[in-house]
PDB file with SEQRES, HELIX, SHEET and CRYST1 records, atoms N, CA, C and O in Angstrom:
SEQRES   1 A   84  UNK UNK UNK UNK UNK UNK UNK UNK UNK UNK UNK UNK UNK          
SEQRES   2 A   84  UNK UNK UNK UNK UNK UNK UNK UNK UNK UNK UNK UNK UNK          
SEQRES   3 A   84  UNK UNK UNK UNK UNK UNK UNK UNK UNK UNK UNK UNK UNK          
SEQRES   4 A   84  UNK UNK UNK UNK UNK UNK UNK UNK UNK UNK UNK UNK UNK          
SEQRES   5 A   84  UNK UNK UNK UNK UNK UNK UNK UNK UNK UNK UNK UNK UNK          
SEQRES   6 A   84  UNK UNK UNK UNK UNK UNK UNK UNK UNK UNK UNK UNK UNK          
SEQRES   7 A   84  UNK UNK UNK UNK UNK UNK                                      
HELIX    1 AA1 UNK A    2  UNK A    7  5                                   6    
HELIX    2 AA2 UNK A   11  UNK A   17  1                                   7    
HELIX    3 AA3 UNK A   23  UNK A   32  1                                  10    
HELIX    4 AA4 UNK A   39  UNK A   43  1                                   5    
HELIX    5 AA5 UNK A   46  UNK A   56  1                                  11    
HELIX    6 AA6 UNK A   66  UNK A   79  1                                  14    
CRYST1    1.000    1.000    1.000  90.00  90.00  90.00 P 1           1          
ATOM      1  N   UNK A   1     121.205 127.595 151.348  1.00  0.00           N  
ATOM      2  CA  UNK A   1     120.338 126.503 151.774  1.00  0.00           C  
ATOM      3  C   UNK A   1     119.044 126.455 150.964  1.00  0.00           C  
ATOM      4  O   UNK A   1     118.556 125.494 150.370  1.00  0.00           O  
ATOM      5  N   UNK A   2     118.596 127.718 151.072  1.00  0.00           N  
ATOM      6  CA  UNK A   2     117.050 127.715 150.148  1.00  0.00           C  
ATOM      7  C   UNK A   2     117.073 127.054 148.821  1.00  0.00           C  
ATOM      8  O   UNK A   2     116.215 126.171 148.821  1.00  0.00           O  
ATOM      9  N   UNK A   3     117.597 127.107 147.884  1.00  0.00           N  
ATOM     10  CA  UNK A   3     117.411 126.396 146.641  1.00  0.00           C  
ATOM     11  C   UNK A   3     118.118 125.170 146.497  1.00  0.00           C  
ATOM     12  O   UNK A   3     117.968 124.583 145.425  1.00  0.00           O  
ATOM     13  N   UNK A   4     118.875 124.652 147.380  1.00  0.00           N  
ATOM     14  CA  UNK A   4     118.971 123.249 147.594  1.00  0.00           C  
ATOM     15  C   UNK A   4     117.810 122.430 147.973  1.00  0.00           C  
ATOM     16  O   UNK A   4     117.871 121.291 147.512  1.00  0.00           O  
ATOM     17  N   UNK A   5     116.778 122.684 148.678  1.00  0.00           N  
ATOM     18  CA  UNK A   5     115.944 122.208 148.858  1.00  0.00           C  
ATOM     19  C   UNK A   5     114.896 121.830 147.824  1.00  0.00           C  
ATOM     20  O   UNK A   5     113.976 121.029 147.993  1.00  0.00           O  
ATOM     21  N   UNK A   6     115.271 122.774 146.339  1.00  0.00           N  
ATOM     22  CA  UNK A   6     114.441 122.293 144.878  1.00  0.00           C  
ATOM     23  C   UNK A   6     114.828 120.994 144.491  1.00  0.00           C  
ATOM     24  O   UNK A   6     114.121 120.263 143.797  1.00  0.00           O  
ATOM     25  N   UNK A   7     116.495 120.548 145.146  1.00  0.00           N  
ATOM     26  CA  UNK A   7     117.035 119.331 144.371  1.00  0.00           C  
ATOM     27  C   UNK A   7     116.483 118.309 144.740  1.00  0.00           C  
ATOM     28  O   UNK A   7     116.728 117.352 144.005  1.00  0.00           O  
ATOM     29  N   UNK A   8     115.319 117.939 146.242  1.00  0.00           N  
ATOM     30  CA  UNK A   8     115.197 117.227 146.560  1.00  0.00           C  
ATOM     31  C   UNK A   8     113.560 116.712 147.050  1.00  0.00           C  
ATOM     32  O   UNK A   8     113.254 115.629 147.549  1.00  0.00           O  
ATOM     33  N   UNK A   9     112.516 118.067 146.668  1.00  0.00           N  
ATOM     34  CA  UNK A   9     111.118 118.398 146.266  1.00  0.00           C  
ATOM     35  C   UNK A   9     111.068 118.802 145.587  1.00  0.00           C  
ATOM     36  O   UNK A   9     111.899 119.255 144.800  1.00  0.00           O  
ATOM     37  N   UNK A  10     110.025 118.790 145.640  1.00  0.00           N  
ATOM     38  CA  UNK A  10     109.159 119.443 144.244  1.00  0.00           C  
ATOM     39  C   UNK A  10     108.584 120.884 144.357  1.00  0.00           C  
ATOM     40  O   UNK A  10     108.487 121.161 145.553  1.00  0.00           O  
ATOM     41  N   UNK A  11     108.233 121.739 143.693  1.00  0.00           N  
ATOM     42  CA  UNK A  11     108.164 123.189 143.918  1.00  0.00           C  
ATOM     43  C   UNK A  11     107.049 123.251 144.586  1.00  0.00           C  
ATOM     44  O   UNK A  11     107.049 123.777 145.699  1.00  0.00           O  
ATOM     45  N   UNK A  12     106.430 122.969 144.291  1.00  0.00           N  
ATOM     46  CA  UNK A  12     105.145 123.138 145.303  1.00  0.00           C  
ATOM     47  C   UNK A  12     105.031 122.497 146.555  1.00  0.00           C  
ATOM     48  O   UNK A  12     103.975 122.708 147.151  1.00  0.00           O  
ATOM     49  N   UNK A  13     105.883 121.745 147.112  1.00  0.00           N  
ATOM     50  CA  UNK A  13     106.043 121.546 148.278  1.00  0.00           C  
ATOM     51  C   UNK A  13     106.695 122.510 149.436  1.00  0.00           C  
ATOM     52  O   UNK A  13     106.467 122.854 150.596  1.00  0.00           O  
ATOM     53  N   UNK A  14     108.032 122.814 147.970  1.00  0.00           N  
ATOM     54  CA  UNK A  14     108.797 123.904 148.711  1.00  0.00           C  
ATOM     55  C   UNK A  14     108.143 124.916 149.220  1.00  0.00           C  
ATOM     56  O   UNK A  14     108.525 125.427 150.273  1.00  0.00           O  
ATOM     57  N   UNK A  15     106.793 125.470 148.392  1.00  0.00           N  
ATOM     58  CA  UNK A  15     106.008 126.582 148.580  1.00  0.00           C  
ATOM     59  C   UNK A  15     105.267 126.657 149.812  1.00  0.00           C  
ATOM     60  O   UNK A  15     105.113 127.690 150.465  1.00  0.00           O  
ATOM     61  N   UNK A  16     104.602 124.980 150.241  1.00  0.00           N  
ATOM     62  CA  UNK A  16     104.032 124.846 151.596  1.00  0.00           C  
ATOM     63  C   UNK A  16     105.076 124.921 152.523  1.00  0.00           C  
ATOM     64  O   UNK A  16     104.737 125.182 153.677  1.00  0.00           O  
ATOM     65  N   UNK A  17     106.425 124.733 152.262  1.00  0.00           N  
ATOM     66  CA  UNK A  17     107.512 124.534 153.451  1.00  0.00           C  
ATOM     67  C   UNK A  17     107.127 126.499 153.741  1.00  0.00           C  
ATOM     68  O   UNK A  17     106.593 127.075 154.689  1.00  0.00           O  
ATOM     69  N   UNK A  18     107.621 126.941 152.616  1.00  0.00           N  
ATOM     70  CA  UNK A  18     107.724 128.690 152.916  1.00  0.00           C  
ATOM     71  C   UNK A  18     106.531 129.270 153.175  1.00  0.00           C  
ATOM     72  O   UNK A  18     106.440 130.494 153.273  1.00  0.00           O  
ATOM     73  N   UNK A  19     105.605 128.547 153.299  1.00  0.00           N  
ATOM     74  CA  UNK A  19     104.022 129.186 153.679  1.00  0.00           C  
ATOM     75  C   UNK A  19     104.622 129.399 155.376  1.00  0.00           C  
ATOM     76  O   UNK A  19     103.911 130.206 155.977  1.00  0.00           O  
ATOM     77  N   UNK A  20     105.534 128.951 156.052  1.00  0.00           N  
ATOM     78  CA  UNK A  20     105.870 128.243 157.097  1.00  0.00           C  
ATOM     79  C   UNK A  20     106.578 129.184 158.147  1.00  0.00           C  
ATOM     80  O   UNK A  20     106.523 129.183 159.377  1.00  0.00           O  
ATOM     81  N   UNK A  21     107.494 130.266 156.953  1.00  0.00           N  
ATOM     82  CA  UNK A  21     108.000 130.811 157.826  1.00  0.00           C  
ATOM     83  C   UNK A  21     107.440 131.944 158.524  1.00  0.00           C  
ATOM     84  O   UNK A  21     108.345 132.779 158.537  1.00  0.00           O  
ATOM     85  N   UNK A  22     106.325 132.463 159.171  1.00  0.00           N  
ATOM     86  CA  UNK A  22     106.009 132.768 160.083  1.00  0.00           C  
ATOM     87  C   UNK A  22     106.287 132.460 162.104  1.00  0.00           C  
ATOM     88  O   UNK A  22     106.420 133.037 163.183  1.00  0.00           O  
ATOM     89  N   UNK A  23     106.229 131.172 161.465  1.00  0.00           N  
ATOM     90  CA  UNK A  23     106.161 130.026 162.367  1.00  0.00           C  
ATOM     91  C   UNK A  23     107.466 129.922 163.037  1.00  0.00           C  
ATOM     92  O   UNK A  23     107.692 129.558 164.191  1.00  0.00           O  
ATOM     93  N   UNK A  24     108.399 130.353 161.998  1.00  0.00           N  
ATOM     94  CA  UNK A  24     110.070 129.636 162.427  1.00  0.00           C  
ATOM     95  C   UNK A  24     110.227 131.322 162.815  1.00  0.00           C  
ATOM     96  O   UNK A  24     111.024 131.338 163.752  1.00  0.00           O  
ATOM     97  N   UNK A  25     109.851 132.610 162.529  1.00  0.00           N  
ATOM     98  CA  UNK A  25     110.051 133.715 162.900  1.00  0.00           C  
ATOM     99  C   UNK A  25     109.629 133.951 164.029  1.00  0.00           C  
ATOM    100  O   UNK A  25     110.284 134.741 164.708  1.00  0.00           O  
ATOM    101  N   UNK A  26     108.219 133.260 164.682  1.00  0.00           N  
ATOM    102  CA  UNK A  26     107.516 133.296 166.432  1.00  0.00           C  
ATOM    103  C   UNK A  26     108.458 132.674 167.057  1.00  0.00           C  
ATOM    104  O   UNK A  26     108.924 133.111 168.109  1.00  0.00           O  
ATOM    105  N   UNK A  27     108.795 131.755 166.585  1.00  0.00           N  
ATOM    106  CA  UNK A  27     109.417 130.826 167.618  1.00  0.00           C  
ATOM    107  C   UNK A  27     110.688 131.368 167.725  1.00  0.00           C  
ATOM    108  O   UNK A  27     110.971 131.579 168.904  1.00  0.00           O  
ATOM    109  N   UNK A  28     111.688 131.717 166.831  1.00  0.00           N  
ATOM    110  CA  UNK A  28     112.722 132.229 166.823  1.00  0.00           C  
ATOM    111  C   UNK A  28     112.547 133.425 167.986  1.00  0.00           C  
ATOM    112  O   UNK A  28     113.123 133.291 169.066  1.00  0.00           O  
ATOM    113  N   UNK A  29     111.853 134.414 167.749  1.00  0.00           N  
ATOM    114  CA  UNK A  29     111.608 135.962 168.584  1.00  0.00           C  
ATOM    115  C   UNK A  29     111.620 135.236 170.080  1.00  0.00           C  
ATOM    116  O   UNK A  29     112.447 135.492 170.954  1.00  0.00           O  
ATOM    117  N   UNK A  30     110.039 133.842 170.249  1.00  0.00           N  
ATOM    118  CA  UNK A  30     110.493 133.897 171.808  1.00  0.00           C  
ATOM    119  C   UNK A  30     111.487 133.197 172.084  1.00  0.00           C  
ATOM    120  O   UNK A  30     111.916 133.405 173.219  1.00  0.00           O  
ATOM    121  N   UNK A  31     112.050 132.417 171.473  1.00  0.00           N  
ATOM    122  CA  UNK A  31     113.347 131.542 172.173  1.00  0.00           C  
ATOM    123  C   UNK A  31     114.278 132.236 172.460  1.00  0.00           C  
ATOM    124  O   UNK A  31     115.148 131.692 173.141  1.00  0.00           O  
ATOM    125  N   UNK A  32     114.406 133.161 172.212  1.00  0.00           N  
ATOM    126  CA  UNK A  32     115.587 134.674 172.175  1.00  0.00           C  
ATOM    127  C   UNK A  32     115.232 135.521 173.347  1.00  0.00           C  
ATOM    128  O   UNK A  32     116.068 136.115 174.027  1.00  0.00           O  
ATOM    129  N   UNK A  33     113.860 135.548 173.559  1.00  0.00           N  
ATOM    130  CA  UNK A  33     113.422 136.183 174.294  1.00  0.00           C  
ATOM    131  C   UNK A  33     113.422 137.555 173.933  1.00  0.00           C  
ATOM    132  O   UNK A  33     113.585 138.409 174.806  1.00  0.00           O  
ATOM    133  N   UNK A  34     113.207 137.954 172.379  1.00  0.00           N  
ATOM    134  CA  UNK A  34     113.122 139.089 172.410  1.00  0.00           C  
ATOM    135  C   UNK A  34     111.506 139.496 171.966  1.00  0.00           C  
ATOM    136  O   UNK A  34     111.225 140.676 171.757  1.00  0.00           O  
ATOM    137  N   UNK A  35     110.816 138.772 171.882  1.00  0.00           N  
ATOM    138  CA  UNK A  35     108.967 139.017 172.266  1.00  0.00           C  
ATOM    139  C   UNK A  35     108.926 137.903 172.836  1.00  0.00           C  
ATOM    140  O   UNK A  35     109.766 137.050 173.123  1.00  0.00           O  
ATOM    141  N   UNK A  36     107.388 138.065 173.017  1.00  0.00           N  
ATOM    142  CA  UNK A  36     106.313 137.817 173.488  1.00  0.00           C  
ATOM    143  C   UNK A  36     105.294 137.622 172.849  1.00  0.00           C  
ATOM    144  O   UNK A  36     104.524 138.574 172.724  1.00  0.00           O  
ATOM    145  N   UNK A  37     104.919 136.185 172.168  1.00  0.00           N  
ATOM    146  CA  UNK A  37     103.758 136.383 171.111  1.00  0.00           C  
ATOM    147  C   UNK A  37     102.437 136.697 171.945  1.00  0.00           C  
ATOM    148  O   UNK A  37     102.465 136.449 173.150  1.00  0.00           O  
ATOM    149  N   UNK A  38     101.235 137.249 171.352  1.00  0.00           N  
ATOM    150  CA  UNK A  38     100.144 137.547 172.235  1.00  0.00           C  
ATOM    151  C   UNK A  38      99.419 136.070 171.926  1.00  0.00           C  
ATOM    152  O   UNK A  38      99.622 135.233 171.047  1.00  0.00           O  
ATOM    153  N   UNK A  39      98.635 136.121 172.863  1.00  0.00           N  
ATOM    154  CA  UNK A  39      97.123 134.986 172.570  1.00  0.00           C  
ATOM    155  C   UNK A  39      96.965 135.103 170.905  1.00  0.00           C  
ATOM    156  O   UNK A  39      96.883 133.994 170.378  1.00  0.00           O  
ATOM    157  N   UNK A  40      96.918 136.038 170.140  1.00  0.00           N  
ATOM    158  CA  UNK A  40      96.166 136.115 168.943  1.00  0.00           C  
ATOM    159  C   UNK A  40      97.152 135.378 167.813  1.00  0.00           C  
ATOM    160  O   UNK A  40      97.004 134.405 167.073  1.00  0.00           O  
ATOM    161  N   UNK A  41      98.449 136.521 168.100  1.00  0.00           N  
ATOM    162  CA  UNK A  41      99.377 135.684 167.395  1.00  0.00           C  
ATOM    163  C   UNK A  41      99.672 134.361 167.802  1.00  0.00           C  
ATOM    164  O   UNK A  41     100.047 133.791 166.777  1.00  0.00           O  
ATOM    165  N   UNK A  42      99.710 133.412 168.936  1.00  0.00           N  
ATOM    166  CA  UNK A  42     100.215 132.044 168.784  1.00  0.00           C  
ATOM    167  C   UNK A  42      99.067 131.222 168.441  1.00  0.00           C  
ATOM    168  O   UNK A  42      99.206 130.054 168.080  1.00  0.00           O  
ATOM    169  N   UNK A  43      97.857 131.836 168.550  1.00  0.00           N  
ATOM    170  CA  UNK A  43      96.664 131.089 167.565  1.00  0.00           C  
ATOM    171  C   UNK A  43      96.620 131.341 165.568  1.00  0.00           C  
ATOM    172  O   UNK A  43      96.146 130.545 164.757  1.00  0.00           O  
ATOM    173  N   UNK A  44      97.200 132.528 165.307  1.00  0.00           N  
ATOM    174  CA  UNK A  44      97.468 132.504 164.014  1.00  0.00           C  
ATOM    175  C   UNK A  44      98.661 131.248 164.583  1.00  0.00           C  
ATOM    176  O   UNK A  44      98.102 130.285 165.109  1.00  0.00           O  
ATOM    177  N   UNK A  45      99.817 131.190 164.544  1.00  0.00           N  
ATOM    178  CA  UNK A  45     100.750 130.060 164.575  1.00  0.00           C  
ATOM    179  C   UNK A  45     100.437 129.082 164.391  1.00  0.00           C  
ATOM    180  O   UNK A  45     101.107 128.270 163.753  1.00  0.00           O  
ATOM    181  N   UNK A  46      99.432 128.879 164.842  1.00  0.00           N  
ATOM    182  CA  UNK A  46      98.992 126.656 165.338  1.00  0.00           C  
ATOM    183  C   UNK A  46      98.486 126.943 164.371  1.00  0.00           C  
ATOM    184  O   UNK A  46      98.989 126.192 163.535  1.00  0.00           O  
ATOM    185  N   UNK A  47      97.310 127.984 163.571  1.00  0.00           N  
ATOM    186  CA  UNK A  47      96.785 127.197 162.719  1.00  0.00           C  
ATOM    187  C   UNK A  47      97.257 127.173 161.377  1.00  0.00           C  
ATOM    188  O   UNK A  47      96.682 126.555 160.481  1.00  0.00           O  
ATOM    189  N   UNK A  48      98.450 127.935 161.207  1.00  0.00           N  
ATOM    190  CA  UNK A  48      99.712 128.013 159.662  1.00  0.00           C  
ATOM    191  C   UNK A  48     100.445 126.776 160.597  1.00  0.00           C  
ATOM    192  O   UNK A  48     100.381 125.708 159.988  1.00  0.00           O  
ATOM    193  N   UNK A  49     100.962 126.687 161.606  1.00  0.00           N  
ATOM    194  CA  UNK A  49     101.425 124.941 161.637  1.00  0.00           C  
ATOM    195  C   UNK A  49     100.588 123.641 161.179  1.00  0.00           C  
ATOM    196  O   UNK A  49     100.941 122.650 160.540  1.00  0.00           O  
ATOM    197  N   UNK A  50      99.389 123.997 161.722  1.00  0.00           N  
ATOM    198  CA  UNK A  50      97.926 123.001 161.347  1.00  0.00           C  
ATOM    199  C   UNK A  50      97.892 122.533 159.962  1.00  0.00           C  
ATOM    200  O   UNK A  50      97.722 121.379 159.569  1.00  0.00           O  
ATOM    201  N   UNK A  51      98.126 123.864 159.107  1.00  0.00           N  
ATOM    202  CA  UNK A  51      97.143 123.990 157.843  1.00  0.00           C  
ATOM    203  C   UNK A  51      98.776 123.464 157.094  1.00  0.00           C  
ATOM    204  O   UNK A  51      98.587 122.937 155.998  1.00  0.00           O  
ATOM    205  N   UNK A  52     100.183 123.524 157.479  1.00  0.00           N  
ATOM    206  CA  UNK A  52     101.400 123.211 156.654  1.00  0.00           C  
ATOM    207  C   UNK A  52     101.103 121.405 156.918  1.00  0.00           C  
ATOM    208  O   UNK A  52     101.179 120.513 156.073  1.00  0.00           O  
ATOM    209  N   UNK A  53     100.789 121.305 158.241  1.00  0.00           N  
ATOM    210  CA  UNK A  53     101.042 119.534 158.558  1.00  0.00           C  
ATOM    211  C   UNK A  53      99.840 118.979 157.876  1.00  0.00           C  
ATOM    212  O   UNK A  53      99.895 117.781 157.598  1.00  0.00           O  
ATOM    213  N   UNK A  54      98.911 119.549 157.601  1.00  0.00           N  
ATOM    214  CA  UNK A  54      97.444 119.028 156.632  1.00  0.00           C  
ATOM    215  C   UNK A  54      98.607 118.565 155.222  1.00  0.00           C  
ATOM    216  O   UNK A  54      99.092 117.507 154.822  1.00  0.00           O  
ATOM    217  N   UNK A  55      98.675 119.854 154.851  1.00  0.00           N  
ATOM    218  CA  UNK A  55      98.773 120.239 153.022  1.00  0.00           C  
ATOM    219  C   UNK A  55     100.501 118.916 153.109  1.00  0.00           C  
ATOM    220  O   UNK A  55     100.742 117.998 152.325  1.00  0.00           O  
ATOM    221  N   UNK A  56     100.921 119.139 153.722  1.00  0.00           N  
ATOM    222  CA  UNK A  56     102.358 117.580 154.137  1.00  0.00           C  
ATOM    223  C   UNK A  56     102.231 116.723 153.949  1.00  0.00           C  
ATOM    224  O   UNK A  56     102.972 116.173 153.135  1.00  0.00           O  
ATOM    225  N   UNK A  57     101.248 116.065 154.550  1.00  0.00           N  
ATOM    226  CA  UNK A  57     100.334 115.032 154.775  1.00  0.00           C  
ATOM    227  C   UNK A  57     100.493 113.709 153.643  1.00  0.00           C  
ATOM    228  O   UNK A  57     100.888 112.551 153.777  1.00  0.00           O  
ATOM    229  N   UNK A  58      99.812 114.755 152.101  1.00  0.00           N  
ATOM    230  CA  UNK A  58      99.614 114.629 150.895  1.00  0.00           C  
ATOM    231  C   UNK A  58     100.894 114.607 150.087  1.00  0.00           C  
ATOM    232  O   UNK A  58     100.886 114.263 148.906  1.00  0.00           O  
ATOM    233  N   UNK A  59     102.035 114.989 150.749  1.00  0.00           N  
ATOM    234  CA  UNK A  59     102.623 114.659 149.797  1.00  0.00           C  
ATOM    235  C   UNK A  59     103.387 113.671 149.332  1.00  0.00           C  
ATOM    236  O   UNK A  59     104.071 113.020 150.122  1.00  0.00           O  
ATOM    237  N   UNK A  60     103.395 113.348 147.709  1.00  0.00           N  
ATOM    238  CA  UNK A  60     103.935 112.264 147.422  1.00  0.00           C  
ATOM    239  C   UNK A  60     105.293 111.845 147.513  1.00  0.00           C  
ATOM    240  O   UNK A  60     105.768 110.729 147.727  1.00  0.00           O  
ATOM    241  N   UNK A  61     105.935 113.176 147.268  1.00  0.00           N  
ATOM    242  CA  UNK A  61     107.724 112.707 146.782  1.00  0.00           C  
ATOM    243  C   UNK A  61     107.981 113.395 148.106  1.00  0.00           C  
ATOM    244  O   UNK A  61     108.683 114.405 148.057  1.00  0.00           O  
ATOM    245  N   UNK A  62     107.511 112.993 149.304  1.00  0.00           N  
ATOM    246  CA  UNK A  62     108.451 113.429 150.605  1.00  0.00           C  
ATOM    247  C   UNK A  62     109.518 112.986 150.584  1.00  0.00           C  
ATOM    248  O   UNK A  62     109.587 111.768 150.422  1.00  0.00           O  
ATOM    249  N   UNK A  63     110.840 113.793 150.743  1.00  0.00           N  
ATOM    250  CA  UNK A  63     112.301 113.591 151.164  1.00  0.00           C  
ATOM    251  C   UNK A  63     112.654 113.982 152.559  1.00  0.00           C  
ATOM    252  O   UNK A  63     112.304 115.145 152.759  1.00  0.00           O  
ATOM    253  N   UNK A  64     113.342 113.312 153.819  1.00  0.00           N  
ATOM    254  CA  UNK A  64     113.363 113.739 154.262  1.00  0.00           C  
ATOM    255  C   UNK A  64     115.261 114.426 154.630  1.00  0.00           C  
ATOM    256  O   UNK A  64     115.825 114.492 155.722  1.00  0.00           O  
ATOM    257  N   UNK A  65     115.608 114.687 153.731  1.00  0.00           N  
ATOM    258  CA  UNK A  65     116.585 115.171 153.466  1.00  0.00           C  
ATOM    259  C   UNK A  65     116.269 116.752 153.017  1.00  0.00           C  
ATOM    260  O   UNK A  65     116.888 117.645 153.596  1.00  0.00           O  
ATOM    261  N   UNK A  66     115.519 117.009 152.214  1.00  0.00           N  
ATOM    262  CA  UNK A  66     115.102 118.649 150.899  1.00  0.00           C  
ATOM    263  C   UNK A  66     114.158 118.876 152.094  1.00  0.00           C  
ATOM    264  O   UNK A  66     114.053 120.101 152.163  1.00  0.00           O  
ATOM    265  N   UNK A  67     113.183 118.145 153.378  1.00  0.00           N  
ATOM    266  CA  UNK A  67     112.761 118.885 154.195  1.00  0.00           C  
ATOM    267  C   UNK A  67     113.809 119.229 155.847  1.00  0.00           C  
ATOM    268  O   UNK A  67     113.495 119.996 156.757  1.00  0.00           O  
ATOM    269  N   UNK A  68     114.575 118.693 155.783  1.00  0.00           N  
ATOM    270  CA  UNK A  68     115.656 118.834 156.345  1.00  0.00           C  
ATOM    271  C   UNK A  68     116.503 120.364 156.335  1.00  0.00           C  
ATOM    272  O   UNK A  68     116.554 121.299 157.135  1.00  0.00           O  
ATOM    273  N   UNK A  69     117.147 120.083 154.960  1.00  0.00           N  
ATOM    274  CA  UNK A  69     117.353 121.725 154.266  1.00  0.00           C  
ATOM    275  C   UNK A  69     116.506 122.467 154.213  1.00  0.00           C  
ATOM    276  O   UNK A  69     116.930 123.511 154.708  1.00  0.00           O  
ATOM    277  N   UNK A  70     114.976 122.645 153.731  1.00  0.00           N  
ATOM    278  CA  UNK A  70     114.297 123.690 153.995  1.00  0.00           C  
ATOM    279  C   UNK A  70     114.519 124.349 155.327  1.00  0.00           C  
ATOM    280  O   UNK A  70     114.958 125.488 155.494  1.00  0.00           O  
ATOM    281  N   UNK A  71     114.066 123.260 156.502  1.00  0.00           N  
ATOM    282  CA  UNK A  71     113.949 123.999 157.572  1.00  0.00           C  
ATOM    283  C   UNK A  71     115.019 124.375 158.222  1.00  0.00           C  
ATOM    284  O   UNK A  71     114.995 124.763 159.389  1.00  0.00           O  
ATOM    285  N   UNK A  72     116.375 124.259 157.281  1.00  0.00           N  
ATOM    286  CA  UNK A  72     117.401 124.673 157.701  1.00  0.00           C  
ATOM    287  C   UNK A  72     117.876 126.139 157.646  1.00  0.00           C  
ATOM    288  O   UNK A  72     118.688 126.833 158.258  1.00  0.00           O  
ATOM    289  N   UNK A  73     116.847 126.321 156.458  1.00  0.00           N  
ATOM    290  CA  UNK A  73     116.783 127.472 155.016  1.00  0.00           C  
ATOM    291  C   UNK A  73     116.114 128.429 155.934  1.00  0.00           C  
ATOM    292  O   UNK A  73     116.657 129.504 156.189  1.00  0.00           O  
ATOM    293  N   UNK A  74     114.913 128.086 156.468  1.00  0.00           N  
ATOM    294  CA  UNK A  74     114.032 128.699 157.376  1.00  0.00           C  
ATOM    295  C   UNK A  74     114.228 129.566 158.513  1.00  0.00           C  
ATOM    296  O   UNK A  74     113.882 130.715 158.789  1.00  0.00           O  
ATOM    297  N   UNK A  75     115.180 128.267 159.334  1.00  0.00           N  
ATOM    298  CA  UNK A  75     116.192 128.346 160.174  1.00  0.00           C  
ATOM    299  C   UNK A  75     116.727 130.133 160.368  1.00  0.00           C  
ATOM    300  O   UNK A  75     116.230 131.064 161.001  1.00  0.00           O  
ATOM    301  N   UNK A  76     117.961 130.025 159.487  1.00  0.00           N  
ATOM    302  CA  UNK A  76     118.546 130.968 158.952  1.00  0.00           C  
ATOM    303  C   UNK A  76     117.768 132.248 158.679  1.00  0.00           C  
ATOM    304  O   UNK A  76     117.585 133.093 159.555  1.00  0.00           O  
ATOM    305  N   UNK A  77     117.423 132.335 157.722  1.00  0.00           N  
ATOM    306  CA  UNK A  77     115.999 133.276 157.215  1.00  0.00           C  
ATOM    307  C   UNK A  77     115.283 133.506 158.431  1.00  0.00           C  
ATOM    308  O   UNK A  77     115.591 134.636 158.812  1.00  0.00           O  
ATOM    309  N   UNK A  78     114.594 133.053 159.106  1.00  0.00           N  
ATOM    310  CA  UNK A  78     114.068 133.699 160.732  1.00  0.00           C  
ATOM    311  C   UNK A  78     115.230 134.380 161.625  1.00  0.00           C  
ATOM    312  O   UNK A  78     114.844 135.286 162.364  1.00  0.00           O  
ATOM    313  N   UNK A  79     116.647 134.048 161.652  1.00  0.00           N  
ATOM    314  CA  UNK A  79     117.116 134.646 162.776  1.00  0.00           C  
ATOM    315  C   UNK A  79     118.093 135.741 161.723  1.00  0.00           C  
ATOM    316  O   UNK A  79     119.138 136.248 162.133  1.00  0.00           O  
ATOM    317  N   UNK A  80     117.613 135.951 160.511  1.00  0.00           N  
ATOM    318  CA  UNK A  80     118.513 137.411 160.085  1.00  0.00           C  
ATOM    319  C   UNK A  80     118.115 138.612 160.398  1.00  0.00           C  
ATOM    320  O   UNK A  80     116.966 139.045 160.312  1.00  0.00           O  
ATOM    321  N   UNK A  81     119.162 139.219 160.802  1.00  0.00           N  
ATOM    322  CA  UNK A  81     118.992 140.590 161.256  1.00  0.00           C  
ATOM    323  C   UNK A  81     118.282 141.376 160.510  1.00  0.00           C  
ATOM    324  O   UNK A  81     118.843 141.439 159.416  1.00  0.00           O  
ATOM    325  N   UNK A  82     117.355 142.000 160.527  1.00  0.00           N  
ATOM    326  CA  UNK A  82     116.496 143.076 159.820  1.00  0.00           C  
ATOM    327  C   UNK A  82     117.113 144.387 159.755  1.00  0.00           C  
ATOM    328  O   UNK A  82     117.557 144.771 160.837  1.00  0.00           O  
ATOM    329  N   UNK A  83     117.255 145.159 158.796  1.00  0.00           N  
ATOM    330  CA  UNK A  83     117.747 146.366 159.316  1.00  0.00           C  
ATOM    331  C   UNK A  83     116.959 147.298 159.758  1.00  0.00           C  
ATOM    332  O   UNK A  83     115.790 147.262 159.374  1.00  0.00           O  
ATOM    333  N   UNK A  84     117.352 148.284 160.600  1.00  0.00           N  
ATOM    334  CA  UNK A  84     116.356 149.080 161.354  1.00  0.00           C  
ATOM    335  C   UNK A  84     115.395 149.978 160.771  1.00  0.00           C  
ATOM    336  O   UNK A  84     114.609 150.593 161.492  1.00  0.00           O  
TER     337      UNK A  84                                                      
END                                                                             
């Protein structure tokens, strides 16, 4: 999924999409229910969501197909198993 998303942005967009995955890793942990973000961490969150939907905003060659796949890319990439 990840480098499909070059065919359809531009690299530096891709780069704000992956500034991102933090975001898709919180949310992933609580929807699973396997944490609990604290107060501190879901305020880091909003403001790497804040600061991705700013730097978005601006961009010119939005697809919404290559942001589609990113966050598909993301997706994936947040719920892989880590090894211990």
């Amino acid at each position: 999924f990840g480098n499909a998303g070059y065919l359809y942005l531009t690299v530096s967009f891709v780069q704000i999409l992956k500034a991102f995955t933090p975001v898709f890793v919180v949310v992933t942990l609580y929807a699973t229910r396997v944490e609990t973000p604290s107060p501190r961490v879901a305020l880091s969150v909003g403001l790497i969501s804040a600061a991705t939907a700013i730097a978005s905003a601006g961009e010119a060659h939005f697809n919404l197909t290559g942001v589609l796949i990113m966050c598909a890319a993301e997706t994936c990439e947040a719920s892989h198993p880590q090894p211990a």
